[in-house]
N, C-alpha and C positions, 0 to 999 in steps of 0.2 A: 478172698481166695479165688482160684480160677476155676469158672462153670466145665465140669467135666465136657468133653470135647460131644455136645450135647449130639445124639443121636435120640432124637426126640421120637423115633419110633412107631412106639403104634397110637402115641402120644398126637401124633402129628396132625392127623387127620379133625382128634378135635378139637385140638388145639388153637390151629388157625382156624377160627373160625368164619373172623371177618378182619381183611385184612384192608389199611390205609392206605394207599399209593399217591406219593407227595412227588409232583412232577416241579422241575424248575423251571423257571423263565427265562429264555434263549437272550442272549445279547442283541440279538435281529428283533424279536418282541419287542425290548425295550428300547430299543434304539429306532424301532419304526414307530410307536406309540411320539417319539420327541420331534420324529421327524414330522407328524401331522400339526404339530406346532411349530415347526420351523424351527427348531432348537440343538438337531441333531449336529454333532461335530461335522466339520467337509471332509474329514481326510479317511472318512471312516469307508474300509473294503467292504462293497457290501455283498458282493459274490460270496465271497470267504465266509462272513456271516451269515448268508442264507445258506451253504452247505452246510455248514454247522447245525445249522437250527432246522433240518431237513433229516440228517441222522440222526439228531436228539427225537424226534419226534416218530421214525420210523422204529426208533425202538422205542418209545411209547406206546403206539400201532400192536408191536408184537409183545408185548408184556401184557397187555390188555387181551390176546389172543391165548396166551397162556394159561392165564389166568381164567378162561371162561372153557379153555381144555380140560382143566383141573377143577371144573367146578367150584371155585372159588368166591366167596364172593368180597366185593371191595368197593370202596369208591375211591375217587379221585381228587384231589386238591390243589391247586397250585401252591408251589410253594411261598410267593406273596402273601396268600391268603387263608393260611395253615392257623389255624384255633384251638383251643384247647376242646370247642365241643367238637371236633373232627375226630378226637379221639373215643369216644363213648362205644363203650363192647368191642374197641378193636383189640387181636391177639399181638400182631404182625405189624410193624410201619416198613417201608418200602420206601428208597430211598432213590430217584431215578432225576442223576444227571451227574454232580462230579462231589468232591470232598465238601464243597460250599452248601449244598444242598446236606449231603448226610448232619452237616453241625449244626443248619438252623432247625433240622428235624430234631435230634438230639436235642433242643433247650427245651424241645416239649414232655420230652421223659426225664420230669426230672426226678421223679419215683423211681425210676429204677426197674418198672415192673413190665413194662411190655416191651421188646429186642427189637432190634432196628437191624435190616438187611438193605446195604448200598449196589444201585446196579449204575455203572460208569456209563453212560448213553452216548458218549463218544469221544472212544481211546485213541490213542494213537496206534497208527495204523503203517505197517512194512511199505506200503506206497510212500509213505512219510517223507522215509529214510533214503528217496531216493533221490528229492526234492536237495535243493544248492541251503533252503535252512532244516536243520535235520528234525525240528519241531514246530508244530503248529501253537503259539504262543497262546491259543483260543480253545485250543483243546483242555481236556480238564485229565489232573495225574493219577487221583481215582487212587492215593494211597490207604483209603479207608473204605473201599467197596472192596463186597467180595465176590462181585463178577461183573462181567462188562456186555455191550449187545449180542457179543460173539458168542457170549457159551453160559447165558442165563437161560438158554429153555433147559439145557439138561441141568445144569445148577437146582435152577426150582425143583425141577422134576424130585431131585434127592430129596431135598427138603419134604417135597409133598409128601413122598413115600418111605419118609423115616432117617432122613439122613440132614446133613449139618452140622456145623460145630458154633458153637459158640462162646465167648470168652466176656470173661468183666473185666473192663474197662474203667479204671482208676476215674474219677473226673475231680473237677478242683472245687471246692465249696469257698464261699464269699459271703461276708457280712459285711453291711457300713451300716456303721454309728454315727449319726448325726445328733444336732444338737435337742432335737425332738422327736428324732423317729431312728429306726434301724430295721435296715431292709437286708433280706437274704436275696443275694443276684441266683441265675438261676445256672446248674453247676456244667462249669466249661471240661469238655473233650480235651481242646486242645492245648491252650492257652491263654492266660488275661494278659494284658500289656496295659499297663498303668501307668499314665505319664501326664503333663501339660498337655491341656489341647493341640497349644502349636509345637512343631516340633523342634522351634529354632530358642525354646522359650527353656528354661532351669525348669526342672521336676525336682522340689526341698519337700523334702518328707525325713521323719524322725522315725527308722526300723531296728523292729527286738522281736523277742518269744516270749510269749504268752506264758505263765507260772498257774494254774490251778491253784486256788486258795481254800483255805475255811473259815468265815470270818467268825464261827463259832467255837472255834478253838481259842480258849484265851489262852492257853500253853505259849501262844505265839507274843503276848503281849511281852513288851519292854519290862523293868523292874518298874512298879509304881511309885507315880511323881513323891518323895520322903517329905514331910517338916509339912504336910499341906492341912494333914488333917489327920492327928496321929490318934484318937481315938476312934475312928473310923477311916475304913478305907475309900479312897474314891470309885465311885459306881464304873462299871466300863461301858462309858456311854460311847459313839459313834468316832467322838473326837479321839480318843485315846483307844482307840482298836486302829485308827488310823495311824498314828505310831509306831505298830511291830516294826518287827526286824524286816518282815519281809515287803513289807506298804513302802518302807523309805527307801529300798531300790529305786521306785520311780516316781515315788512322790503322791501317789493316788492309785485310787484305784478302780478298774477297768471291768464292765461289763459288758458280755455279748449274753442273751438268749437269756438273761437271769443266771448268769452262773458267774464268780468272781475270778480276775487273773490280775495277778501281779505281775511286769515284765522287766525282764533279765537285758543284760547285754544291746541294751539301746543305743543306738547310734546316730548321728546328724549325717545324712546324707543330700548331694548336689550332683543330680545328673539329666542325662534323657530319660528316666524312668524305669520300669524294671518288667523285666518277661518273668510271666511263673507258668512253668509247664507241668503238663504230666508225663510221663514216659510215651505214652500215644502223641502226643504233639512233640518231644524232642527232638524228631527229623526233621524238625518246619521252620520256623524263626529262631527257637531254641538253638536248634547247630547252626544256622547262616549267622546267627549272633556271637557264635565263638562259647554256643553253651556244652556240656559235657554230654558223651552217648552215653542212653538208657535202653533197657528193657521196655518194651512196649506192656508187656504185662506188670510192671514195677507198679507197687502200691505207693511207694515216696512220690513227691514233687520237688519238681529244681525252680529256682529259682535265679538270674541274672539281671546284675543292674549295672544297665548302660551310659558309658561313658559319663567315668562319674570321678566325682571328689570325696574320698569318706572323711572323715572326724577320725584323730587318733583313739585305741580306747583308755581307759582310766589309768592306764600304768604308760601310757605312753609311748607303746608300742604300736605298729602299721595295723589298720584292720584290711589290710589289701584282701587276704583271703577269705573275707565274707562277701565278697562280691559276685561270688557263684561257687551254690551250699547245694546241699540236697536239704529236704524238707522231711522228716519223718514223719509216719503214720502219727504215731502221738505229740508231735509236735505241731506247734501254731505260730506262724509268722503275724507280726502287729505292723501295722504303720500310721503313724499320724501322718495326714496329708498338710503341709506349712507351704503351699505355693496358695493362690487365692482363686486359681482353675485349678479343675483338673479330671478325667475320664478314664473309667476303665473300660477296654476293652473289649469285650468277650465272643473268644473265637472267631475273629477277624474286624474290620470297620464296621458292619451291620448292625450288631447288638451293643447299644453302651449305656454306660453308667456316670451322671457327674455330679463330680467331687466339688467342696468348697472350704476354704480354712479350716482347719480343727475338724475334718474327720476323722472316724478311729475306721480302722480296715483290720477285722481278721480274715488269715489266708489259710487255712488247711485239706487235707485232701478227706474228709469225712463225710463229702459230698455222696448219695446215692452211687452207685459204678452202675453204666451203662451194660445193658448185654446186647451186643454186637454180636453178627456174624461172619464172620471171617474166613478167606479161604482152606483149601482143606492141605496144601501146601503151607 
């Protein structure tokens, strides 16, 4: 559900106690760090990138100054070098540069329990627009802050003194089953993108939904094998629970987390691989992919898979229209991965995961929801 449009109050003051501030690394940082090894590209502006990485930093400057107006207290991290013990006793993380920054902060809440607040450290700016290109391609869009250099002193201010809003935020939960281990990825904001490494290469994966089972129900067992052993009946040992009606949909049967699932409406798929969004990331890759608009507070996930070839289903009809689903609350998306690479994504090229023949992938949104602050518009 969605966090009442939190006015945290008189809550406020002891709430934050101590708050994280996770600054990012400018493209000028990184690019003069390559340049001291001679490594850096020739063609690269580097005016353009020192003014960039000159706003980014003057409102670091004054976020630090606000912050010690307010009594505050905090420390600082870069975002390369962001930990989990960064987090110990903080109320507040603090999100200071563009969308790229708010999501690698994001993989460290992955409990759900302490709120993340994005400040855009440098928007696009009316001078811009006057310019012959009408945007700075190095600027950041700052769709998931909710304020920019411009107008986080009085922003905060609310906050300190009882005001803000804040909202839960769907995220996507991820398991892979491998053939000896099974790891939970840690739950994306935006989006996973699941494909071949290369992108000129087939992404074959076999996709269905997840069934809930009991394997202690023997209700579900077949008629017992006759003529085998008529004065006793056969024990229901492992092999013959494997039988039911509901196991020979797909032939075996599937664990995540210790809990059993039989899967429905499995399909052979051959494409570029497939976006799964949350309603917060469907303005992103999701719609430049031709995926469908969402509600940013929508608890479903959508799902779209890229140029692809599906498998007729058993009656032999098109599955064209499983190629972009929504995903319900209660439902779970499966995939075997059948390419011999393969990586997921998470939340852009920074975070990934790789895949190898015969992994199993559950995909649903039961992930932790982030609480985010958001503007008051």
């Amino acid at each position: 559900m969605t966090l009442p449009h939190v006015n945290v109050g008189s809550q406020s003051k002891t709430w934050f106690r101590k708050l994280l501030v996770v600054v990012k690394q400018t493209a000028f940082e990184e690019y003069s760090q390559l340049r001291l090894r001679g490594k850096e590209p020739k063609a690269l502006r580097w005016k353009r990138l020192e003014n960039r990485h000159k706003s980014h930093k003057a409102c670091v400057n004054e976020l630090k100054g606000i912050l010690q107006h307010h009594n505050v207290d905090y420390n600082c991290v870069n975002r390369v070098a962001l930990d989990r013990q960064h987090l110990a006793n903080v109320d507040l993380v603090v999100s200071v540069g563009g969308d790229g920054t708010i999501l690698s902060s994001a993989h460290f809440l992955d409990h759900g329990t302490i709120p993340l607040l994005g400040i855009n450290s440098d928007p696009i700016r009316e001078d811009d627009l006057d310019t012959k290109k009408k945007m700075d391609e190095r600027r950041s869009h700052g769709a998931l802050c909710m304020c920019t250099t411009n107008d986080m002193a009085n922003e905060l201010a609310k906050i300190f003194s009882g005001g803000g809003k804040i909202k839960e935020r769907t995220r996507i939960r991820c398991t892979v089953k491998s053939t000896f281990s099974e790891t939970s990825l840690v739950p994306a904001l935006n989006d996973f993108l699941i494909s071949h490494p290369s992108p000129a290469a087939v992404s074959r994966f076999r996709m269905g939904w997840l069934e809930p089972i009991d394997e202690s129900d023997k209700s579900l067992l077949k008629e017992r094998v006759k003529d085998f052993n008529a004065v006793s009946p056969i024990p229901l040992s492992s092999f013959w629970e494997r039988s039911t009606v509901q196991y020979r949909k797909y032939g075996t049967i599937i664990r995540f987390g210790g809990k059993s699932y039989d899967i429905r409406d499995s399909l052979n798929v051959w494409s570029s691989g497939m976006w799964v969004s949350t309603g917060t990331g469907a303005t992103a890759a999701m719609e430049a992919a031709g995926g469908m608009p969402m509600d940013a507070n929508s608890k479903e996930l959508q799902y779209l898979v890229r140029e692809h070839m599906i498998e007729k289903t058993s009656d032999g009809k098109s599955a064209k229209g499983m190629d972009n689903c929504f995903l319900k609350q209660d439902e779970q998306l499966h995939m075997r991965w059948n390419s011999q690479e393969g990586k997921i994504f998470i939340d852009g090229p920074h975070l990934t995961h790789d895949l190898k023949l015969g992994d199993e992938i559950m995909i649903d949104s039961n992930a932790p929801p982030l609480m985010l602050f958001v503007p008051d518009t």
